[in-house]
C-alpha positions as CSV (number, residue, x, y, z in Angstrom):
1,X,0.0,0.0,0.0
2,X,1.2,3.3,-0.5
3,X,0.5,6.8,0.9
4,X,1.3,9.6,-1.3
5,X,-0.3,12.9,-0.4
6,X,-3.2,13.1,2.4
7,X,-6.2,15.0,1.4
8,X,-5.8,18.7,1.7
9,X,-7.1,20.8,4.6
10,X,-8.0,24.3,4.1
11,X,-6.8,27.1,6.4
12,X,-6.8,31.1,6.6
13,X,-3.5,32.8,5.8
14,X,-0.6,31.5,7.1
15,X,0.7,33.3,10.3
16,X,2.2,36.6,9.7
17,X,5.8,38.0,11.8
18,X,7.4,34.3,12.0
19,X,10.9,35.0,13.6
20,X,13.8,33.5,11.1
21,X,17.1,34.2,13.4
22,X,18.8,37.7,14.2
23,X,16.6,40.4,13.2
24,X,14.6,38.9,10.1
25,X,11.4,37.5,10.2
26,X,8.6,37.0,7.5
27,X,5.0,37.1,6.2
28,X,4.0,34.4,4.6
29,X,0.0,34.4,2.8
30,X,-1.6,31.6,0.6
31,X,-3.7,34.7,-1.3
32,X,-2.6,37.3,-2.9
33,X,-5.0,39.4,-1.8
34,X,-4.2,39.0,1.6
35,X,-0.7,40.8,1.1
36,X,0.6,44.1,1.8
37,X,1.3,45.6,-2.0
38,X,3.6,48.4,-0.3
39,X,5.3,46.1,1.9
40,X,5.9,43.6,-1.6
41,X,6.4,46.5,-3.8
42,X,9.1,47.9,-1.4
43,X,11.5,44.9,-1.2
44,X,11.0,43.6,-4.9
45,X,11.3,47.6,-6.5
46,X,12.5,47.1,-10.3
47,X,14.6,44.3,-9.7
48,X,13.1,41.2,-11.3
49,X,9.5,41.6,-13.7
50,X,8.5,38.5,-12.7
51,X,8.6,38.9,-9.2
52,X,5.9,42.0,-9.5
53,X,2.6,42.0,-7.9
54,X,1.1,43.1,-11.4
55,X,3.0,39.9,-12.7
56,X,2.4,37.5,-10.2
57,X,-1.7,38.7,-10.6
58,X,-2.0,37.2,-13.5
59,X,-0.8,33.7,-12.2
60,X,-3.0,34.0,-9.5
61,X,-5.6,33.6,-11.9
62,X,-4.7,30.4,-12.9
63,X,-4.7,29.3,-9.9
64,X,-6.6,25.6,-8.8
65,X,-7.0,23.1,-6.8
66,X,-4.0,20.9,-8.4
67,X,-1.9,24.1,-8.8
68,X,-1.4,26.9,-5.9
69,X,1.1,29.3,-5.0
70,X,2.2,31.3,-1.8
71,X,3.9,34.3,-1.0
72,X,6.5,35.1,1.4
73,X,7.9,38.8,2.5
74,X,11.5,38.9,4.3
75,X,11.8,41.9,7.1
76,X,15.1,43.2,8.2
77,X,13.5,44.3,11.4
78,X,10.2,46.0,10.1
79,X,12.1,46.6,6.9
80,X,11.2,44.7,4.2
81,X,13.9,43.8,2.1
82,X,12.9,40.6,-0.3
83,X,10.3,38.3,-1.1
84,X,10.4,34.6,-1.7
85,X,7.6,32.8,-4.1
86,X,5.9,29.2,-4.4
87,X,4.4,27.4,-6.1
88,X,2.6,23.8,-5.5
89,X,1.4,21.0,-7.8
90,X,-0.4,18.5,-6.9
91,X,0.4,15.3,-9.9
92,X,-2.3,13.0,-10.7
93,X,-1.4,8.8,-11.1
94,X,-2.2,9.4,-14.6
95,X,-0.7,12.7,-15.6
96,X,2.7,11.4,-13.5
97,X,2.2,8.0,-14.9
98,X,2.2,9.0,-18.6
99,X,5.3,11.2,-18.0
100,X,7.9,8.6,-16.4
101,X,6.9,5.3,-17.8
102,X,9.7,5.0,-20.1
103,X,12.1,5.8,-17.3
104,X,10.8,3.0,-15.2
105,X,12.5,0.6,-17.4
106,X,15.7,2.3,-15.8
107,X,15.0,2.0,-12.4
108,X,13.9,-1.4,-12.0
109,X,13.1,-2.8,-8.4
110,X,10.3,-5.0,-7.0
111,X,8.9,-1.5,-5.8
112,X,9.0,0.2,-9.0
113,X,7.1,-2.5,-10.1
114,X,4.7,-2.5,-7.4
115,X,4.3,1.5,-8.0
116,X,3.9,1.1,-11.5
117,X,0.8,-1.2,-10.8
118,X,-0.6,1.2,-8.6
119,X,-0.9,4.4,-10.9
120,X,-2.3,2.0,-14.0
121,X,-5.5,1.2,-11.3
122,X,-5.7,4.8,-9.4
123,X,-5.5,7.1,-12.2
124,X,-6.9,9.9,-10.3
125,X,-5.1,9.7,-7.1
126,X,-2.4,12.5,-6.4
127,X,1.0,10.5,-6.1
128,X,3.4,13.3,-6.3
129,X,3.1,17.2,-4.3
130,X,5.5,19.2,-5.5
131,X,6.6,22.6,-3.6
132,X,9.0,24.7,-6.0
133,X,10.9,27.9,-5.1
134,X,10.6,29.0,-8.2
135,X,7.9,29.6,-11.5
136,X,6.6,27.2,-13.5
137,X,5.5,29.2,-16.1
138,X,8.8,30.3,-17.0
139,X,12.7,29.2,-16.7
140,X,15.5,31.1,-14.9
141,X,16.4,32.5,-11.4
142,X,12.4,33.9,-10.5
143,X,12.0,32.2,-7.3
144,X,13.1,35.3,-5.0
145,X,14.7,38.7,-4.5
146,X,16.9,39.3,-1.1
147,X,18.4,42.8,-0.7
148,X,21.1,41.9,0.9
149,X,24.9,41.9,0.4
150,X,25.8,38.5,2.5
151,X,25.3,35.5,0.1
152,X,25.8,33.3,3.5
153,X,22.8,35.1,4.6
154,X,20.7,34.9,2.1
155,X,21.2,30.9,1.9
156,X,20.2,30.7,5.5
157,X,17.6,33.2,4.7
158,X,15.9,31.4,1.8
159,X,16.4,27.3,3.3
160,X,14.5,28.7,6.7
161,X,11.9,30.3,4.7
162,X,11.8,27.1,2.5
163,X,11.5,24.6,6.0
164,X,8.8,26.9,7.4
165,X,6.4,26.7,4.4
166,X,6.7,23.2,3.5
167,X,6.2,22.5,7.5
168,X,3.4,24.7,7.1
169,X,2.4,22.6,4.1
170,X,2.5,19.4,6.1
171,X,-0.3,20.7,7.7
172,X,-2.4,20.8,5.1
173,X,-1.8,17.6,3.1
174,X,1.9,16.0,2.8
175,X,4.4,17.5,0.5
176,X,6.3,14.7,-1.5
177,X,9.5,17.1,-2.7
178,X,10.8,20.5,-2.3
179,X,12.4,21.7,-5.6
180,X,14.6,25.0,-5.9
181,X,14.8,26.0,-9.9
182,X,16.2,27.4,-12.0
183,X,19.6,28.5,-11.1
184,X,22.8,29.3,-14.4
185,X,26.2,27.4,-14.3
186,X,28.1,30.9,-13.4
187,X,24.6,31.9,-10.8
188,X,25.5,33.1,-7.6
189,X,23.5,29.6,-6.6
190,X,26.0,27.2,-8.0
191,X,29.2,28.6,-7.4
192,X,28.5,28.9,-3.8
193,X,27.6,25.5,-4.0
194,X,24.1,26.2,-2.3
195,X,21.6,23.3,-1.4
196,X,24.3,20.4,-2.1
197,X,24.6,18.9,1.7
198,X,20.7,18.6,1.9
199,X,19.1,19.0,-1.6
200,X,20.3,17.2,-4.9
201,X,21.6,18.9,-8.0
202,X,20.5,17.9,-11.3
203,X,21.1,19.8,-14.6
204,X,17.8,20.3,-16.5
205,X,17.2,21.7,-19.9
206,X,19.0,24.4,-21.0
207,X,17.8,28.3,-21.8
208,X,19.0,29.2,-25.2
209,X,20.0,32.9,-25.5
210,X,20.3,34.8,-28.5
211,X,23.1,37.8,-28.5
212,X,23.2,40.6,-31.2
213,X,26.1,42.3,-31.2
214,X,26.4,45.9,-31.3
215,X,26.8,46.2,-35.5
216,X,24.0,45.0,-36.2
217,X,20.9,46.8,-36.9
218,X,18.3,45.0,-39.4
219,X,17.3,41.2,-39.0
220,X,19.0,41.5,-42.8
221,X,22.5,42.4,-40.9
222,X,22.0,39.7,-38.6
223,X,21.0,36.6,-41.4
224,X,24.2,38.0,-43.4
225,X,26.5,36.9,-40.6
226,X,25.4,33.5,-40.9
227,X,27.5,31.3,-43.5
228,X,26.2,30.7,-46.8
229,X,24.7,27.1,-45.6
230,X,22.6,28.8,-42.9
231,X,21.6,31.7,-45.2
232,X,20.4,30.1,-47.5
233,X,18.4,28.1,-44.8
234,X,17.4,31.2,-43.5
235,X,15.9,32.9,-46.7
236,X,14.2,29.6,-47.7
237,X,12.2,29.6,-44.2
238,X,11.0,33.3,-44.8
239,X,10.2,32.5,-48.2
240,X,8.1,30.1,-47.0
241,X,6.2,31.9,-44.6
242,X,6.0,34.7,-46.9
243,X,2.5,34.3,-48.0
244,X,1.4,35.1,-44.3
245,X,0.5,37.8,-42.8
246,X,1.7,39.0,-39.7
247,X,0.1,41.3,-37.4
248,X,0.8,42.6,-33.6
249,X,-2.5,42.0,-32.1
250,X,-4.5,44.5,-29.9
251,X,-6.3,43.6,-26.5
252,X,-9.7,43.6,-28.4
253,X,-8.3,41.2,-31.0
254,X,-7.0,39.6,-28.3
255,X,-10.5,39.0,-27.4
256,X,-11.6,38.1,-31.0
257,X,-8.5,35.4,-31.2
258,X,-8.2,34.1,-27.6
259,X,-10.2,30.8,-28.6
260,X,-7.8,30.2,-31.8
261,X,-4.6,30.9,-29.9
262,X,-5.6,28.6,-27.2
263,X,-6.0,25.9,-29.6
264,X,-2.6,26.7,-31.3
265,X,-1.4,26.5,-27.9
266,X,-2.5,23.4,-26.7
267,X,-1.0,21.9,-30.0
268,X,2.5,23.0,-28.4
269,X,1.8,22.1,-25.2
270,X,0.5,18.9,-26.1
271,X,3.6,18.2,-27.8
272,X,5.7,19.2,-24.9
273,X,7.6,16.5,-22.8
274,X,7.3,18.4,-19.3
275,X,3.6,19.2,-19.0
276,X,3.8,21.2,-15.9
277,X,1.7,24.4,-16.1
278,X,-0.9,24.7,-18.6
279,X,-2.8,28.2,-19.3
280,X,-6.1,29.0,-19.8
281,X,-7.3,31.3,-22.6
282,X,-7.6,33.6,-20.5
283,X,-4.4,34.3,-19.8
284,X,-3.1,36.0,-23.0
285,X,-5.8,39.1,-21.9
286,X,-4.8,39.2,-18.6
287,X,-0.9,39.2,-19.6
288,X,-1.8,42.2,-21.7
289,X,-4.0,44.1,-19.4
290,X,-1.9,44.6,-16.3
291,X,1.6,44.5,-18.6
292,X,0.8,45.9,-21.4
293,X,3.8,48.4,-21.9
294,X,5.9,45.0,-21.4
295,X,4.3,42.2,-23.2
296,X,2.8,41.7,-26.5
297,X,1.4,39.0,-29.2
298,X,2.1,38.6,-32.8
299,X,0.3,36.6,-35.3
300,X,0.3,35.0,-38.4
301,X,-2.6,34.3,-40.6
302,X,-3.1,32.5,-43.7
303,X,-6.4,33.1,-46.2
304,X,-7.8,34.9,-42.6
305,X,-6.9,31.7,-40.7
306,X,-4.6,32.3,-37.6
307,X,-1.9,29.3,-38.1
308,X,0.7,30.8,-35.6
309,X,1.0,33.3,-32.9
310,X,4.1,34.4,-30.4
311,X,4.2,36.2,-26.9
312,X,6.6,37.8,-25.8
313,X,8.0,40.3,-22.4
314,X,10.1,43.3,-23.1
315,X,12.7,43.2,-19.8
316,X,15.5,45.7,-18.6
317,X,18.1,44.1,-21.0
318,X,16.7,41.4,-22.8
319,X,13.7,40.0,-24.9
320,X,12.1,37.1,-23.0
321,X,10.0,34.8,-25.5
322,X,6.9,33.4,-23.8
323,X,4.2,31.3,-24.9
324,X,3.6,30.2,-28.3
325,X,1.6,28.2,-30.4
326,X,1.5,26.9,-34.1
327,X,-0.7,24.4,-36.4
328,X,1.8,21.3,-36.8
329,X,-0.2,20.2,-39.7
330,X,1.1,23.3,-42.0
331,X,4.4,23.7,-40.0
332,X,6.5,22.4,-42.0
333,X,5.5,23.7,-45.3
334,X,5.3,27.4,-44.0
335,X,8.1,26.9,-41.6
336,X,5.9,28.6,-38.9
337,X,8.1,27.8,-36.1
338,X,11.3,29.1,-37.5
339,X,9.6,32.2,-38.7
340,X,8.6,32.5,-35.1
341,X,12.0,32.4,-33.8
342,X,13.6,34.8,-36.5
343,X,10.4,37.3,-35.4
344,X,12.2,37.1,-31.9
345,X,15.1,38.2,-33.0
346,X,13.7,40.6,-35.5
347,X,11.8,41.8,-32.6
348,X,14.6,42.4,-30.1
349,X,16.9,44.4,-32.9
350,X,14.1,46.5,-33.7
351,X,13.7,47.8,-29.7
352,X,17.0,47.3,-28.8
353,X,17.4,44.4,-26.6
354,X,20.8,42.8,-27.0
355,X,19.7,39.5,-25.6
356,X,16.9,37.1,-26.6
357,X,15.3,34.3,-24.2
358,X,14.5,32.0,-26.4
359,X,13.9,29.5,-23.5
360,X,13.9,25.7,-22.7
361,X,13.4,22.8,-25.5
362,X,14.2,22.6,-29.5
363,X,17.7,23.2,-28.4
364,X,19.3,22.2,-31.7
365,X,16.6,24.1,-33.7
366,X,17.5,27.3,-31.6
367,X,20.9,26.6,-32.3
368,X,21.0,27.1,-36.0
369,X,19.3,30.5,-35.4
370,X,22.0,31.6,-33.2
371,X,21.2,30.7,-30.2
372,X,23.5,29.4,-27.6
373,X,22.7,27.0,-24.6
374,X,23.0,28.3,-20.7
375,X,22.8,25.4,-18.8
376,X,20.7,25.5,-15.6
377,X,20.5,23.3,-13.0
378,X,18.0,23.1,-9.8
379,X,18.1,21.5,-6.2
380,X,15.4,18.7,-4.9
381,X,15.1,17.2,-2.1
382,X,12.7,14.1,-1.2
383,X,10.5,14.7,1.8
384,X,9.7,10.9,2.6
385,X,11.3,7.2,1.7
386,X,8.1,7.0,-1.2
387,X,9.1,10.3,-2.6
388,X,12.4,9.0,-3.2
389,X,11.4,6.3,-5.1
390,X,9.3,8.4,-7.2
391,X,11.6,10.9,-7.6
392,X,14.5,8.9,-9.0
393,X,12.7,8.5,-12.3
394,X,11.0,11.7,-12.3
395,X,14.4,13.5,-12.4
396,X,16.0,11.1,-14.7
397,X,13.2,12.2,-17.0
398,X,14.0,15.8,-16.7
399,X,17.4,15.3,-17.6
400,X,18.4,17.0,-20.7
401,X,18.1,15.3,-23.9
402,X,21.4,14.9,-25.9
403,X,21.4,17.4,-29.1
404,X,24.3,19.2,-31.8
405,X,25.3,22.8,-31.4
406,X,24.8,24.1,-34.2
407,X,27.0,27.6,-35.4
408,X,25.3,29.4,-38.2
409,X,28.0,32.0,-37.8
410,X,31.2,32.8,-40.2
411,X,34.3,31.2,-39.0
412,X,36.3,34.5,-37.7
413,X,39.4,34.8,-39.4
């Protein structure tokens, strides 16, 4: 028999002023309604977009009974001076089941076995609670901000807050793992070698960033650095997607569209090997109500037909690509995802951003546009003996697939 995650009990807020050590303490809410916007807006300022209250609004909205988030603010004193964010999901037999069932194979044991059986006959049963530092929706280092010079100190800072809320947690229904994402090679994270007596590193898929050096000024500049090879490649894909029409779409086409992109959406996400966070249709409006000076949406359409759109967030130094979503069916004939990336690209020369996020996944595609890989890597750590017997093939599944670097680059003389 096994026990995975006991049935959740709801409670008000979490208790507010919880003493850490010296002079910091926290705030911790399960709403985010419930906290203080000054007190928030204070310690996170302009530092990271994704760490906003007008940001974090719109996840809050997507918020259910199988996915929830929590909130934490850090006080120096009655100062605050960072925030620390959550998120939980709750994984189904089925769902979990469907995502490791070729790494079983790997990890063979009378109790893999055993586990195996048991997801096939309780589909609907939540086997896996995962409590991440971190967001879901996107990749990189978005799981807190700490003002504060001491990298010691904000270690001890972050793995108390960490304890308290997954104790809290425990309260409410158990928490199978505690995963800390996403952090660079050359992070602050991994060359302090944070986490690695209590959690376990793991290298995940890599973000693939896109830099445009300082010469260039036209997406035309930029494809005539490539070789011949990869120009050629490169004019063939926007011939191909010439016949469609693009457009930057408004927040009442937005409205018009929302049911089209979602289903172009779902395509991509149904495709996706990690289906962790899905949105709703919704989302796309919301994005572009509260953030509208910082996101946007293009499409493409063919005969009137949407086939392809792209989101995207304009940052402090950098273009971050967001969601996307694509017919498969035509793909390949009017190379709509490559004409998405090049957009990207086009996109970030056009406003200046010398860096492009092009994300996680399709690494070797990325690659031939320019893009180079940034590995990242995140902590876990197993809360109970079942856990870490799930948890050995959920993390050999997120290991990164094996891909070629490609350079579409001139050789430099």
């Amino acid at each position: 028999m096994f026990l995975f995650c006991d049935n959740r009990i709801k409670r008000d807020a979490f208790k507010t002023n919880k003493k850490l050590f010296g002079n910091f303490n926290t705030s911790c809410f399960d709403s985010i309604t419930s906290i203080p916007a000054n007190d928030w807006n204070e310690a996170v300022k302009n530092n990271n977009a994704f760490l906003t209250l007008s940001y974090l609004n719109i996840l809050h909205k997507q918020e259910s009974d199988s996915f929830r988030f929590r909130y934490v603010i850090v006080y120096n004193r009655k100062k605050p001076i960072g925030v620390v964010y959550f998120q939980i999901n709750d994984f189904s037999a089925s769902i979990f089941g469907e995502m490791i069932s070729d790494k079983f194979n790997e990890v063979k044991s009378k109790r893999t076995s055993l586990f195996q059986k048991y997801i096939k006959h309780n589909s609907n049963e939540t086997v896996m609670r995962l409590l991440t530092c971190g967001n879901n929706y996107i990749s990189g280092e978005h799981g807190f901000y700490l003002n504060i010079n001491s990298k010691k100190t904000i270690f001890k800072i972050i793995e108390a807050v960490i304890d308290n809320v997954a104790k809290a947690e425990k309260l409410r229904g158990k928490i199978s793992a505690v995963l800390v994402k996403d952090f660079y090679e050359d992070g602050f994270a991994n060359k302090s070698r944070w986490f690695c007596t209590n959690f376990i590193r793991f290298k995940v898929e890599p973000n693939m960033l896109v830099t445009i050096p300082n010469t260039i000024s036209t997406i035309d500049e930029y494809i005539a650095s490539y070789s011949k090879k990869y120009r050629n490649r490169a004019k063939g894909i926007l011939k191909a997607s010439s016949v469609l029409q693009k457009k930057r779409l408004a927040i009442n086409e937005l409205h018009l569209y929302c049911e089209e992109m979602c289903s172009l959406y779902l395509q991509v996400y149904n495709n996706a090997k990690f289906k962790l966070a899905c949105v709703t249709k919704d989302y796309f409006l919301e994005a572009f109500g509260s953030q509208k000076d910082l996101f946007y949406v293009d499409a493409w359409f063919l005969n009137g037909k949407m086939v392809s759109f792209a989101s995207g967030f304009y940052l402090a130094h950098e273009l971050e690509a967001h969601y996307i979503g694509f017919d498969y069916s035509i793909n390949k004939e009017y190379e709509l995802y490559q004409t998405i990336l090049y957009s990207y690209i086009e996109e970030a020369i056009k406003v200046n951003k010398k860096q492009i996020n092009l994300g996680r996944t399709a690494s070797e595609i990325k690659s031939t546009v320019g893009a180079k890989a940034h590995d990242l890597f995140c902590y876990i750590k197993p809360q109970n003996t079942v856990s870490r017997l799930i948890l050995k093939p959920f993390m050999q599944f997120l290991q990164p697939t094996e891909w070629v670097p490609r350079n579409p680059f001139k050789e430099v003389e």
